[in-house]
DRENFI-636821 format. One record per atom (N, C-alpha, C): residue in three letters; x, y, z; atom name. Coordinates in pm, whole numbers, plus 50000, padded with zeros to 5 digits. Layout:
% residues N
<node titi="ala" c1="X" c2="Y" c3="Z" vexgu="CA"/>
...
END
This chain:
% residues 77
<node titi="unk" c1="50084" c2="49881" c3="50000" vexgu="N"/>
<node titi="unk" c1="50000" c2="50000" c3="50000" vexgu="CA"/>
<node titi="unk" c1="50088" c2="50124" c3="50000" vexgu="C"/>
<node titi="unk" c1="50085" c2="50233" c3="49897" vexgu="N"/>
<node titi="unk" c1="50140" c2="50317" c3="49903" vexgu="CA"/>
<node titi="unk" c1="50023" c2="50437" c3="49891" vexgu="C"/>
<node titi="unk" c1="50108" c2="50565" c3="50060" vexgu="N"/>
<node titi="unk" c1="50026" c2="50650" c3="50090" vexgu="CA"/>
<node titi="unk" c1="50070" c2="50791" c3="50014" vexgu="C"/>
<node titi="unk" c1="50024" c2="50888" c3="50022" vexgu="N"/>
<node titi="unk" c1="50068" c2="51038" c3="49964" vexgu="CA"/>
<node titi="unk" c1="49953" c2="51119" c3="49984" vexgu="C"/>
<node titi="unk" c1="50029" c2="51241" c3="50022" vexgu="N"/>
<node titi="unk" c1="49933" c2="51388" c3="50054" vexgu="CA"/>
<node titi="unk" c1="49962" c2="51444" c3="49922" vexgu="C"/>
<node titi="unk" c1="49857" c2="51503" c3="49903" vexgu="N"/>
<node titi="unk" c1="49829" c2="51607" c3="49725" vexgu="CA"/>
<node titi="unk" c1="49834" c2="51740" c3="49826" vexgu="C"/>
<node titi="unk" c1="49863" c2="51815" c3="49757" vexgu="N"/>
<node titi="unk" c1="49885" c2="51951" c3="49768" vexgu="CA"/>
<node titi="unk" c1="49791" c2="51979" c3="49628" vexgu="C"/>
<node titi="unk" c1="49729" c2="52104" c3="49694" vexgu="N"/>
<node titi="unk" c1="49627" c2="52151" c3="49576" vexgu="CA"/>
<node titi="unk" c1="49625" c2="52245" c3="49552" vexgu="C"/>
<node titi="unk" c1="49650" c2="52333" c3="49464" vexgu="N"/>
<node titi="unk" c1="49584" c2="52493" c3="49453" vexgu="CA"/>
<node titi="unk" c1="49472" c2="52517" c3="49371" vexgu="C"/>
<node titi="unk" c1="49380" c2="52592" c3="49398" vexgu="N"/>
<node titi="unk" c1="49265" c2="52638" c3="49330" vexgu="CA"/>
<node titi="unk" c1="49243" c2="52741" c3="49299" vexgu="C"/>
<node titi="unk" c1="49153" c2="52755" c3="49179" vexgu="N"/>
<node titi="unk" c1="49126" c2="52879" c3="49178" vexgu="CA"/>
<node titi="unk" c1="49023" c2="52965" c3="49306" vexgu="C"/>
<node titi="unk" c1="49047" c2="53077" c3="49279" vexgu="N"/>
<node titi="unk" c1="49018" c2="53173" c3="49409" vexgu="CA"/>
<node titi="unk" c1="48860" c2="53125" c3="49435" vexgu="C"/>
<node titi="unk" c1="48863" c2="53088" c3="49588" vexgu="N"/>
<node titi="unk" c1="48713" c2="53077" c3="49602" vexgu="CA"/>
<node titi="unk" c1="48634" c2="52924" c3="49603" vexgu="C"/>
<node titi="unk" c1="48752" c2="52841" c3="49530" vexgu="N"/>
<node titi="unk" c1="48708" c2="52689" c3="49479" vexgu="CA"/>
<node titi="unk" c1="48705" c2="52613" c3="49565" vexgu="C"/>
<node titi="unk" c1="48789" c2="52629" c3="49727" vexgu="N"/>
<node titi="unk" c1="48890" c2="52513" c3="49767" vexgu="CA"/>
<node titi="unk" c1="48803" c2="52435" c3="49836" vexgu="C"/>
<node titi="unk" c1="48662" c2="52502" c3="49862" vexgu="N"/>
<node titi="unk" c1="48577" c2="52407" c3="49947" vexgu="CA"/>
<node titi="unk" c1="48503" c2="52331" c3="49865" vexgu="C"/>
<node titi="unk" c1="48477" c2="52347" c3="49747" vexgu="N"/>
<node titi="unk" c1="48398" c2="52283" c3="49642" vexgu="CA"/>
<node titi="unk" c1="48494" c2="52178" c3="49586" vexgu="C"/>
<node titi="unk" c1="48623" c2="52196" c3="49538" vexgu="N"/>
<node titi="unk" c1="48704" c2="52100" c3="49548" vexgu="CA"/>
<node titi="unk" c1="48742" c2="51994" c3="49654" vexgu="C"/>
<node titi="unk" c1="48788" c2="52008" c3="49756" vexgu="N"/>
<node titi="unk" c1="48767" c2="51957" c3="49864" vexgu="CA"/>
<node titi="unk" c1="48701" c2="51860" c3="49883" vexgu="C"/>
<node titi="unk" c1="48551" c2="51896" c3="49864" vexgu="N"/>
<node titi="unk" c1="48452" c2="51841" c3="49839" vexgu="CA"/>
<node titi="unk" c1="48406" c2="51703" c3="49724" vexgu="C"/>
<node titi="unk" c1="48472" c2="51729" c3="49630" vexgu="N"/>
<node titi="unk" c1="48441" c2="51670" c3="49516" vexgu="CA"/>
<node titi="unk" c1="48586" c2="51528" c3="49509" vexgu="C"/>
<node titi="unk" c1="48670" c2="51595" c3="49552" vexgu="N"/>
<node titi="unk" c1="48786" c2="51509" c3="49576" vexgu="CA"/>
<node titi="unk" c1="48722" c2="51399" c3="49731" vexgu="C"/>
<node titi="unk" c1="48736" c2="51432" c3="49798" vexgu="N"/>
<node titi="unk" c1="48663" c2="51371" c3="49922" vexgu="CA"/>
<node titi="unk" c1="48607" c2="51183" c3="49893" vexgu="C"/>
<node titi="unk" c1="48535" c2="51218" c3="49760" vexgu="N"/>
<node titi="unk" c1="48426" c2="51113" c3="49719" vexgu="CA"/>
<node titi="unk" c1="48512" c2="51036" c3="49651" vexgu="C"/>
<node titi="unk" c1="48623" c2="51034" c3="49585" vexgu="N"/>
<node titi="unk" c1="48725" c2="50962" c3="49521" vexgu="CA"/>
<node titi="unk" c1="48789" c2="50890" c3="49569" vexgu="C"/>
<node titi="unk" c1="48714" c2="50737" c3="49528" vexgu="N"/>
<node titi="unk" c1="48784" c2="50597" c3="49549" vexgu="CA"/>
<node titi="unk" c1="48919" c2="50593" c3="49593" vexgu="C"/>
<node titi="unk" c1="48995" c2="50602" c3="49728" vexgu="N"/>
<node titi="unk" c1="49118" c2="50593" c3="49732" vexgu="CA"/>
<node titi="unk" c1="49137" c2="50734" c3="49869" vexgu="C"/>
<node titi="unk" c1="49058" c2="50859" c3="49828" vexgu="N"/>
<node titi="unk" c1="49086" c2="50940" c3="49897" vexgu="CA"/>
<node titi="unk" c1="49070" c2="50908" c3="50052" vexgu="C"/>
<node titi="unk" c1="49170" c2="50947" c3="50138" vexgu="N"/>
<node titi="unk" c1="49145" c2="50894" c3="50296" vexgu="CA"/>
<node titi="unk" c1="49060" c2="51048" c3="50322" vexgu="C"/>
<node titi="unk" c1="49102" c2="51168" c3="50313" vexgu="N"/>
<node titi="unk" c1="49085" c2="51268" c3="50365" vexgu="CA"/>
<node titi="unk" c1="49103" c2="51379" c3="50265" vexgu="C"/>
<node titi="unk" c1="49057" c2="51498" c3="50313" vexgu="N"/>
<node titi="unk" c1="49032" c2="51614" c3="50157" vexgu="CA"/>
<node titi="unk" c1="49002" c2="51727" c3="50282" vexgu="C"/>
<node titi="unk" c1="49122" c2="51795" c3="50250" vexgu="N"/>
<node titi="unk" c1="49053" c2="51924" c3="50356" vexgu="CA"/>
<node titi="unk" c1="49094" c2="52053" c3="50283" vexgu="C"/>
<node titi="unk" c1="49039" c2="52182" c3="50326" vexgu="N"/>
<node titi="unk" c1="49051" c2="52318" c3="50264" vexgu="CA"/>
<node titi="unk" c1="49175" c2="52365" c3="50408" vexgu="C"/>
<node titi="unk" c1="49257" c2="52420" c3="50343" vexgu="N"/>
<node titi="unk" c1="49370" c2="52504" c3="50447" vexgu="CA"/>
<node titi="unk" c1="49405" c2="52634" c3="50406" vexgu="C"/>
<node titi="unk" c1="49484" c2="52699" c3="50460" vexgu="N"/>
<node titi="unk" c1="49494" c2="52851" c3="50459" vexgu="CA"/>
<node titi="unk" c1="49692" c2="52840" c3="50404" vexgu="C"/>
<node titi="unk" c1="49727" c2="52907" c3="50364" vexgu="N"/>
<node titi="unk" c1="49882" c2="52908" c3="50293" vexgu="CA"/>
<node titi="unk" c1="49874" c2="52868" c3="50167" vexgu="C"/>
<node titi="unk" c1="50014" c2="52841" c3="50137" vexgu="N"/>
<node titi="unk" c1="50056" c2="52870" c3="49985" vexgu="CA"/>
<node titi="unk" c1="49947" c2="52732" c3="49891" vexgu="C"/>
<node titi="unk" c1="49870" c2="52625" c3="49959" vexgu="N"/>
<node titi="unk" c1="49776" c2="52531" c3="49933" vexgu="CA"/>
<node titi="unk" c1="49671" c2="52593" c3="49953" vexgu="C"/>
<node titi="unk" c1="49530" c2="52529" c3="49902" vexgu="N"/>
<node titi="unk" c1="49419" c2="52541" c3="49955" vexgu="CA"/>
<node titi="unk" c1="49343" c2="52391" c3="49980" vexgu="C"/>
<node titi="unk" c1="49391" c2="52289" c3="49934" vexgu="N"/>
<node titi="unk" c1="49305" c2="52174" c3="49996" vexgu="CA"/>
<node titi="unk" c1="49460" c2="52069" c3="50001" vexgu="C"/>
<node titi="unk" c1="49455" c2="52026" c3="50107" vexgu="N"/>
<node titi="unk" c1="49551" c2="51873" c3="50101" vexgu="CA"/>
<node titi="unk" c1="49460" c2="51755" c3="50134" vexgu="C"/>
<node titi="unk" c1="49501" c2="51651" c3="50051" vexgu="N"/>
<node titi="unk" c1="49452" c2="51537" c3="50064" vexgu="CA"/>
<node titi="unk" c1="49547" c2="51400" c3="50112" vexgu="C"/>
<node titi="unk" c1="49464" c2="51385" c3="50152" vexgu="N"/>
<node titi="unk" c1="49570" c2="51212" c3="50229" vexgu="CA"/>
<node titi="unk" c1="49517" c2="51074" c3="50114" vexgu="C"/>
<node titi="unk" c1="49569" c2="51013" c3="50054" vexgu="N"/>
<node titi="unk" c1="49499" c2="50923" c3="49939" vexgu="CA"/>
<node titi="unk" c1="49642" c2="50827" c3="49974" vexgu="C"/>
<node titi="unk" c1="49534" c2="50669" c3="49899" vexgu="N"/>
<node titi="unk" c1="49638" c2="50555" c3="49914" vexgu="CA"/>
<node titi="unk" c1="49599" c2="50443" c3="49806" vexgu="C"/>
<node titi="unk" c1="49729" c2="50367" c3="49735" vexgu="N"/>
<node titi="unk" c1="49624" c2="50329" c3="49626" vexgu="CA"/>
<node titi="unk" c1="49774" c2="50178" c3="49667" vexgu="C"/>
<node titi="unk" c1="49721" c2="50074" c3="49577" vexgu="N"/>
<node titi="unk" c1="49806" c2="49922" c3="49581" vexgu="CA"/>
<node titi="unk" c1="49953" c2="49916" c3="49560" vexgu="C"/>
<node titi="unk" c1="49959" c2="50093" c3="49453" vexgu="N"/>
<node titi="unk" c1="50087" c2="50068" c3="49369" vexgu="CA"/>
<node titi="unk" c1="50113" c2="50217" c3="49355" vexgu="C"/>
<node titi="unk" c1="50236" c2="50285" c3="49313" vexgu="N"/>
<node titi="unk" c1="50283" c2="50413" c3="49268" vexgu="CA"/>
<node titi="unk" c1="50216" c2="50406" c3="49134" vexgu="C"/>
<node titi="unk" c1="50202" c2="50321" c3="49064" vexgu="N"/>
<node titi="unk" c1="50098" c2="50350" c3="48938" vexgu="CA"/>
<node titi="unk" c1="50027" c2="50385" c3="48952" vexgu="C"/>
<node titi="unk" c1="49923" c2="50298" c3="49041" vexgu="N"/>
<node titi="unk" c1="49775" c2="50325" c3="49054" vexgu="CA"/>
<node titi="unk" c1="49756" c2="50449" c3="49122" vexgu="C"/>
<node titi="unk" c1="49839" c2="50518" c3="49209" vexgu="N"/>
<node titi="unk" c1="49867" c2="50603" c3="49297" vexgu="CA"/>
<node titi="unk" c1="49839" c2="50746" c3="49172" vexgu="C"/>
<node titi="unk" c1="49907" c2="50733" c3="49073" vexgu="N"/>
<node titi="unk" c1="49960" c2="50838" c3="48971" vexgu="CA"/>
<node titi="unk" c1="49862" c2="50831" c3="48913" vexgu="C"/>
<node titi="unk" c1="49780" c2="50708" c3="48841" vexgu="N"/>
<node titi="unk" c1="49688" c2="50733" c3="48752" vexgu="CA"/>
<node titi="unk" c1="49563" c2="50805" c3="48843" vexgu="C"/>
<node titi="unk" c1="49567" c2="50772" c3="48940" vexgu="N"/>
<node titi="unk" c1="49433" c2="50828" c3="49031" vexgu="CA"/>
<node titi="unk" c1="49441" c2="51011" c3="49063" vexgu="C"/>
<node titi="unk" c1="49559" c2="51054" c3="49064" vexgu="N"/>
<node titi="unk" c1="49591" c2="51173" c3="49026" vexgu="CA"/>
<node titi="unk" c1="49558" c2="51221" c3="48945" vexgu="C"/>
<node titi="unk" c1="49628" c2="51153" c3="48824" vexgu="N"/>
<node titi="unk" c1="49608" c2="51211" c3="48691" vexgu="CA"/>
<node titi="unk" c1="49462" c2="51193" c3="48611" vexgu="C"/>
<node titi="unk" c1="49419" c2="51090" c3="48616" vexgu="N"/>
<node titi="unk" c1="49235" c2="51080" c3="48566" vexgu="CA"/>
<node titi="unk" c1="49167" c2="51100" c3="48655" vexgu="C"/>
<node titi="unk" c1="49169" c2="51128" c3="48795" vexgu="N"/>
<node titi="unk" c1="49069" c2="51175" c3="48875" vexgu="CA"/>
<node titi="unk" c1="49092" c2="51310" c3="48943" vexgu="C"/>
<node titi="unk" c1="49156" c2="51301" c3="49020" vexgu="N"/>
<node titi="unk" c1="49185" c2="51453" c3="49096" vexgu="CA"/>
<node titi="unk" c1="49207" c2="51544" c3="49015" vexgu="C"/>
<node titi="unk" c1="49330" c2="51548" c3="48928" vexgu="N"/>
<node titi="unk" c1="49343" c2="51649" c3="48829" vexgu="CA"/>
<node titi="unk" c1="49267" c2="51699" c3="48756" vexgu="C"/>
<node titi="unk" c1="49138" c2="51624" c3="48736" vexgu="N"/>
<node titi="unk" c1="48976" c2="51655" c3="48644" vexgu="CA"/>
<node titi="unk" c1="48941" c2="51760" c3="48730" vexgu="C"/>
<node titi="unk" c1="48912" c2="51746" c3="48841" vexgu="N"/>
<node titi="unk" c1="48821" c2="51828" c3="48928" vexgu="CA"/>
<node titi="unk" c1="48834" c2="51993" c3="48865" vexgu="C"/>
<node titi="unk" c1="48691" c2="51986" c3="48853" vexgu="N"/>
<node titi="unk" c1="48698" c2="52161" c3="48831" vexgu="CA"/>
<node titi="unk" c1="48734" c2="52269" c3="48924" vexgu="C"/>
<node titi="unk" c1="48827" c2="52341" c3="48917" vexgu="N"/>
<node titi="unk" c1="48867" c2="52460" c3="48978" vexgu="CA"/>
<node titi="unk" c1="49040" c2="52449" c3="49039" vexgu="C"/>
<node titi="unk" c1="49096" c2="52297" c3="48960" vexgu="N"/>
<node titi="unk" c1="49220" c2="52319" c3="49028" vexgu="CA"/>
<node titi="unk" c1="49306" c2="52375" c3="48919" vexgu="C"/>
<node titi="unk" c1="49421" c2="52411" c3="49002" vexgu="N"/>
<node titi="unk" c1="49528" c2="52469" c3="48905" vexgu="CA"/>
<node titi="unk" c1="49682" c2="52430" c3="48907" vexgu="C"/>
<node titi="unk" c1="49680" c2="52371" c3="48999" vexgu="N"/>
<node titi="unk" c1="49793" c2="52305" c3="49032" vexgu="CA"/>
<node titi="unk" c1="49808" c2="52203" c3="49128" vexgu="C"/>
<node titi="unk" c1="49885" c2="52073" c3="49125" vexgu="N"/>
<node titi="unk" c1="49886" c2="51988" c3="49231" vexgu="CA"/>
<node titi="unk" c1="50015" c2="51940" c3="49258" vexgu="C"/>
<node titi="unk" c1="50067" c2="51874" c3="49335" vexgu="N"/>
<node titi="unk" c1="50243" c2="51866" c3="49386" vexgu="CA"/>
<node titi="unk" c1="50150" c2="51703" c3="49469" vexgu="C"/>
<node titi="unk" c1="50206" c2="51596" c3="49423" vexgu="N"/>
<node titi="unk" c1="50226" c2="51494" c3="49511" vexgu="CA"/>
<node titi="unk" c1="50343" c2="51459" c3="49580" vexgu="C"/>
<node titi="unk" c1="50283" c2="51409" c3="49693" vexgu="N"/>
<node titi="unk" c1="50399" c2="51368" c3="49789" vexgu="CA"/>
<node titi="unk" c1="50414" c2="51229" c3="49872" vexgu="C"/>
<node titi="unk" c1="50458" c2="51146" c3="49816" vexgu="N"/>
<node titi="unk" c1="50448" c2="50997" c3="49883" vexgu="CA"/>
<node titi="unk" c1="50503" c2="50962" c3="50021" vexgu="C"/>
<node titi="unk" c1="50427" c2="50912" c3="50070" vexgu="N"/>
<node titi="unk" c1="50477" c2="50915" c3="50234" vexgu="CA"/>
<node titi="unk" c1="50586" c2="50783" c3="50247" vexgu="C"/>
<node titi="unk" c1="50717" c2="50825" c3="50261" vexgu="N"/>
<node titi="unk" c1="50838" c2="50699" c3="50308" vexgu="CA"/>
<node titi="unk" c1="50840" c2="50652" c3="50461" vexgu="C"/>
<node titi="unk" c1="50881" c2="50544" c3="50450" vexgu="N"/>
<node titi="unk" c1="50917" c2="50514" c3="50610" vexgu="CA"/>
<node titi="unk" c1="51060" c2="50514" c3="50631" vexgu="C"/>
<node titi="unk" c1="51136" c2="50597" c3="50667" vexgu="N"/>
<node titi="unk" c1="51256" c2="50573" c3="50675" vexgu="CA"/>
<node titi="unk" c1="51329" c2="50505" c3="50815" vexgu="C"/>
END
């Protein structure tokens, strides 16, 4: 199981509607709106770094109102 927080930016005004819409996505643990250089981080976990990426890229990245996203895979060191 591999985990990772998304970093999100939205457009002005979006981050709770995004948030929102991400939330419902197969995989997502958590979807919240925050204040700084982000406006929503998400906690998501998928079988594989593939599946991890494609779920990014055909799902989250769809969502209307984003503009940018930065993944970040959680290591155990």
């Amino acid at each position: 199981m591999v985990q990772a927080y998304i970093l999100i930016q939205t457009e002005v005004g979006k981050s709770s509607a995004v948030a929102e819409v991400i939330a419902k996505i197969p995989g997502v643990l958590l979807a919240e709106d925050v204040t700084g250089p982000y406006d929503v981080i998400v906690r998501a976990q998928a079988d594989t770094v593939d599946e991890l990426g494609r779920m990014v890229v055909a799902k989250v990245q769809q969502v209307d109102g984003i503009t940018r996203t930065l993944t970040c895979p959680v290591v155990h060191i």
